[in-house]
C-alpha positions in Angstrom: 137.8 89.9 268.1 138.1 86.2 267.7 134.5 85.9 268.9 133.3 88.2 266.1 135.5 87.0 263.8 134.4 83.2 263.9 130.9 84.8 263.7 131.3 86.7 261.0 133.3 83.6 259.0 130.5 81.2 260.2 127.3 82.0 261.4 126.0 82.1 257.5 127.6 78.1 257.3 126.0 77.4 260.7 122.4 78.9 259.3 121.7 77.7 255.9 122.7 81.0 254.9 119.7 81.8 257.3 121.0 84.4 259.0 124.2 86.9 258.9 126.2 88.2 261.8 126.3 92.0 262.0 122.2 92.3 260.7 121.0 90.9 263.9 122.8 93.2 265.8 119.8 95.7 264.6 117.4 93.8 267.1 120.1 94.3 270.1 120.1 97.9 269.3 116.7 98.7 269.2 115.7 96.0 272.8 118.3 96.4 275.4 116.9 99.4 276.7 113.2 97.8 277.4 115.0 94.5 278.3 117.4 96.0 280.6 114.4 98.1 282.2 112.4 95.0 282.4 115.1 93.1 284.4 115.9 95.8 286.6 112.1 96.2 287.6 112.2 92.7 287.7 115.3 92.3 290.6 113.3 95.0 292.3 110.3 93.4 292.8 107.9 95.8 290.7 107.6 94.0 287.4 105.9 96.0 284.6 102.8 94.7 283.2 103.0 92.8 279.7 101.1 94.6 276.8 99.7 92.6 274.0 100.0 93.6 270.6 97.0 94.5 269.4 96.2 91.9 265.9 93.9 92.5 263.1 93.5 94.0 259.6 91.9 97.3 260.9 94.8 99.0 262.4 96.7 101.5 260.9 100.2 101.7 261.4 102.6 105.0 261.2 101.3 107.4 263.5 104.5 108.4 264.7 107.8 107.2 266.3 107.3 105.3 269.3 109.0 107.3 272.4 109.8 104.3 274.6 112.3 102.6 271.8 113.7 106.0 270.2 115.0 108.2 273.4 117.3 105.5 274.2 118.5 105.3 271.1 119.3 108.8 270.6 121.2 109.0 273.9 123.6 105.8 273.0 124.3 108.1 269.1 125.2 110.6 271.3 127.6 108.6 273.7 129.0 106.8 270.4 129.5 110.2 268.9 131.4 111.5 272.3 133.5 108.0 272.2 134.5 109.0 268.5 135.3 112.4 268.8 137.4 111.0 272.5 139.0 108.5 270.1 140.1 110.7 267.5 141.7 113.2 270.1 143.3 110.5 272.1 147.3 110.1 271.3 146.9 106.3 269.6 148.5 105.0 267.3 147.1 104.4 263.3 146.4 100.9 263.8 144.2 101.6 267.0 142.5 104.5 265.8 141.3 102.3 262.5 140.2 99.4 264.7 138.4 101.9 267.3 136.8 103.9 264.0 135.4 101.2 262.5 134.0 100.2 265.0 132.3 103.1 265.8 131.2 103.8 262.2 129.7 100.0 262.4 128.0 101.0 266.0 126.8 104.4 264.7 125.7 102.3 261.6 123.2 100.3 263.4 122.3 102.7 265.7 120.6 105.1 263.2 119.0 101.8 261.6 117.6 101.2 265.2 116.3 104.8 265.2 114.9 104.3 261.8 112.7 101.6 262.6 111.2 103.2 265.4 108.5 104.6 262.6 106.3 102.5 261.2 105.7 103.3 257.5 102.4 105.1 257.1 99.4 103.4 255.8 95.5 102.7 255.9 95.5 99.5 257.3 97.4 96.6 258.3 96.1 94.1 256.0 99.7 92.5 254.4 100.0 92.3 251.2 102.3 89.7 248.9 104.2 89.2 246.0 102.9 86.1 243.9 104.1 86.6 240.6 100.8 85.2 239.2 99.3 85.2 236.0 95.6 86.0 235.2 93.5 86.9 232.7 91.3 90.3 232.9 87.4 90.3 231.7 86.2 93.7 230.8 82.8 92.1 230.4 80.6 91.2 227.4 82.2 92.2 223.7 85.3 93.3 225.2 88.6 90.9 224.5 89.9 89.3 227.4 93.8 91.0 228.6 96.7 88.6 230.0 98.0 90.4 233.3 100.3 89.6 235.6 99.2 89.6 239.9 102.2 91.7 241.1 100.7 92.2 244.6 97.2 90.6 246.4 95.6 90.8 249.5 92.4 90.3 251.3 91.7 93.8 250.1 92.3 93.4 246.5 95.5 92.6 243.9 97.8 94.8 241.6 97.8 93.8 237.9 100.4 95.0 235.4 99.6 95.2 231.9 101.3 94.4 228.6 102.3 98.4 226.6 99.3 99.3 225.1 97.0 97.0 226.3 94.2 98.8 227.4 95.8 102.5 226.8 92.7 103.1 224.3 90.1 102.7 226.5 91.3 104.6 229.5 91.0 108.6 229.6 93.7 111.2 231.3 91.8 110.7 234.8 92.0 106.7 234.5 87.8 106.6 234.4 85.9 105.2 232.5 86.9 101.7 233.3 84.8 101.1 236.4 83.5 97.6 235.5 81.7 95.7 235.9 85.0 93.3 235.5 86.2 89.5 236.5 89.5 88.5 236.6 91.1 84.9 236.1 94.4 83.8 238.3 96.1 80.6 237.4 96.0 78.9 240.6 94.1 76.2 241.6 92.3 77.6 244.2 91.5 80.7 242.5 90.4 79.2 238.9 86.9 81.4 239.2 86.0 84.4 238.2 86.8 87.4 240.7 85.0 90.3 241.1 86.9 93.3 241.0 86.1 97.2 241.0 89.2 99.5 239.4 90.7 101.7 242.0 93.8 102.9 240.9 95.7 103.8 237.2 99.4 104.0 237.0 100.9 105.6 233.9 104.2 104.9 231.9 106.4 105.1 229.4 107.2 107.9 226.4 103.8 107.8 225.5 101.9 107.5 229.3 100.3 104.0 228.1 98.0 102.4 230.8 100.9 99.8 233.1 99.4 98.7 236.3 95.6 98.7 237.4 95.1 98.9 241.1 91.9 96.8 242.3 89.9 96.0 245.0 87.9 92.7 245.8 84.1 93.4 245.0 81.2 91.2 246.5 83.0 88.2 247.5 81.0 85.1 248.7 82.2 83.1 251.6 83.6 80.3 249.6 85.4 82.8 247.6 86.4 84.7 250.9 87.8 81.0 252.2 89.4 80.1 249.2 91.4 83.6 249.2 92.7 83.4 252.7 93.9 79.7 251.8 95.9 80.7 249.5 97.2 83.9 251.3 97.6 82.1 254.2 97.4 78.3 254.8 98.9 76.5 252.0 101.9 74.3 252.8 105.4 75.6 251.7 103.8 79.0 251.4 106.9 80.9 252.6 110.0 80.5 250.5 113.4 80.5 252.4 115.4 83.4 251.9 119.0 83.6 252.1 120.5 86.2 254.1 122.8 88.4 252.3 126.3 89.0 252.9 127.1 91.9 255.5 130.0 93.4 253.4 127.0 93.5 250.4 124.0 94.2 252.8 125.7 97.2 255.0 126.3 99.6 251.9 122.8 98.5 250.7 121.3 99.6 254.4 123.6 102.8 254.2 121.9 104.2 251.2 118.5 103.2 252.6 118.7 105.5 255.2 119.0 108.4 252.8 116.0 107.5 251.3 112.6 108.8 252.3 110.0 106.5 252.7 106.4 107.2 252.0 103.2 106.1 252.8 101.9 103.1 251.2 99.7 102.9 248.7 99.1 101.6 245.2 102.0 100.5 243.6 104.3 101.4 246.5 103.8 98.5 248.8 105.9 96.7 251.5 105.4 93.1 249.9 105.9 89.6 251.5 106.8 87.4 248.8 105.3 83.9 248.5 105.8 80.6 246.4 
């Protein structure tokens, strides 16, 4: 108790507000089996081989739930289950059976966030994508007005715009065609002030009166100074990654409660995992 207690009233202090003291706990969950089976086959002489994680943009992720990390899991829920149904049977007294509860509603807690995480969301590809908050202008080509949009999401695949109401809700039809380019778009950085090639993949619809909101787009034709000056900015700019500051666990616990009864779906347009940047 007074070893989690001084956690929980200091490790934010210690971190820069880095890092909490009961989130972590998630990563213990969902590793002491494979560390525990490593060191044993370690102490007996047979170490298991070491399997790189395959890298790259080309591989999909959420095929399934990966065996080795959720079997485990499922058999400590079930011994934390027994130990809270033992508990609640046992002759204790009010203050103990609290104290034990609680801490098996906080094990059980984490437990079923281990499991969780054992599926990868479904998508096409592993290419990240990032949250820039960047502001650009939209070329429709000759005679047509230029449109202010806002990046919402970009990667080396393409970028998510989102419109003003109204902006462009005249000149798309109910099946989002008729929009197909070809278009440039403008984004006020300094290593994208050019014009970028894009071809419309995606319409998203909303509002009372279904106006055009977000237009999903993909890269089209990009040369290799273009291709260059992307991944800089996606990936090798100094002070690229802000510092985040870990929430509190009283706040963040509830918040990952009500996560697991949500379903998670595949990625796709507008329903991204996004990694936000400065």
């Amino acid at each position: 108790m007074p070893f989690y207690l001084s956690q929980i009233l200091l490790i934010r202090w210690y971190s820069q507000h880095a890092r909490s003291a009961v989130m972590p706990e998630l990563y213990r969950w969902v590793l002491a089996f494979p560390m525990a089976k490593t060191v044993w086959a370690v102490l007996w002489g047979r170490p298991t081989s070491f399997h790189v994680t395959p890298k790259g943009g080309g591989i999909a992720r959420g095929v399934g739930a990966n065996r080795s990390l959720l079997w485990p899991l499922l058999g400590f829920l079930c011994l934390q289950l027994l130990a809270g149904v033992q508990l609640m049977l046992s002759p204790t007294s009010m203050i103990q059976a609290g104290v034990g509860l609680a801490w098996a509603l906080l094990n059980g807690l984490m437990i079923l966030v281990a499991i969780r995480s054992c599926w990868d969301r479904p998508r096409e590809d592993a290419i990240p994508w990032l949250a820039p908050q960047l502001d650009g202008v939209l070329h429709m080509g000759a005679g047509s007005d230029d449109v202010p949009v806002r990046v919402t999401a970009i990667s080396e695949a393409g970028c998510e715009v989102l419109l003003r109401p109204g902006a462009l809700a005249e000149r798309v039809d109910a099946q989002g065609q008729g929009m197909r380019g070809p278009w440039h778009v403008t984004l006020g950085h300094r290593l994208l002030a050019m014009d970028w090639p894009v071809k419309l993949e995606c319409v998203s619809r909303g509002g009372r009166r279904k106006e055009t909101r977000q237009l999903g787009m993909s890269w089209a034709d990009l040369n290799a100074h273009q291709r260059d000056q992307l991944e800089t900015y996606l990936y090798r700019r100094p002070g690229l990654w802000p510092s985040i500051k870990a929430p509190w666990d009283l706040v963040a616990l509830p918040k990952v409660a009500g996560l697991l009864m949500r379903r998670v779906g595949a990625e796709g347009w507008f329903q991204r995992s996004l990694m936000p940047i400065r």
